[in-house]
N, C-alpha and C positions, 0 to 999 in steps of 0.2 A: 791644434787645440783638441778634436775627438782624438788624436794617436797619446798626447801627453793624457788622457781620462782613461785610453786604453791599455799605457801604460802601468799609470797608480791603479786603476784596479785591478790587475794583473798579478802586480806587487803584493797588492794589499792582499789578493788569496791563497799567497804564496805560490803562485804558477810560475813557470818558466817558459821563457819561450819557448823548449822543446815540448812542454809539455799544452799547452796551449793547442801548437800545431796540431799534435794528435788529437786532442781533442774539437777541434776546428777541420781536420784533412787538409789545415793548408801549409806552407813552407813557412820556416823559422825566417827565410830573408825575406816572404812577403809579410811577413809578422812586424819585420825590424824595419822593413820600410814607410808601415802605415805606421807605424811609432811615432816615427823620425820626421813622420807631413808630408812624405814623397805625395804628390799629386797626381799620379797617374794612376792609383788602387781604383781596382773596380768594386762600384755598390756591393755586387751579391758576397761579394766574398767579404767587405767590411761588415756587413750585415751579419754574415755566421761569427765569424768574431765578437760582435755584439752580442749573441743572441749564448756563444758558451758562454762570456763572462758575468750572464745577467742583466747584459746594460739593458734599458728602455728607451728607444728611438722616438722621439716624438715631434710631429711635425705641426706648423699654424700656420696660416695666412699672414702676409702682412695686415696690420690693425686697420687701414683703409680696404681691405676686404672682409672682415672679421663681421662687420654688420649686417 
């Protein structure tokens, strides 16, 4: 789900995974693995991912904690 967002917006800025990388420091196969839902990617490096392509991370309590 977050790799298919990180995917389209990717796309959508016309990036490429080579380019991305660079602009992230990280590898084009750890790029194509967090795409893909490999489940083993680690937070900090999803999070620089996120943070070149603009996304917003945002987090909430479940609603029985929210009060």
């Amino acid at each position: 789900m977050l790799g298919q967002l990180i995917r389209r917006v990717r796309k959508q800025q016309g990036l490429t995974l080579e380019t991305l990388a660079g602009l992230c420091g990280l590898s084009i196969r750890f790029l194509s693995e967090l795409e893909n839902g490999r489940e083993t990617c680690s937070l900090v490096r999803v999070l620089k991912v996120l943070d070149a392509l603009g996304i917003e991370l945002t987090a909430k309590p479940p609603e029985a904690l929210a009060s």
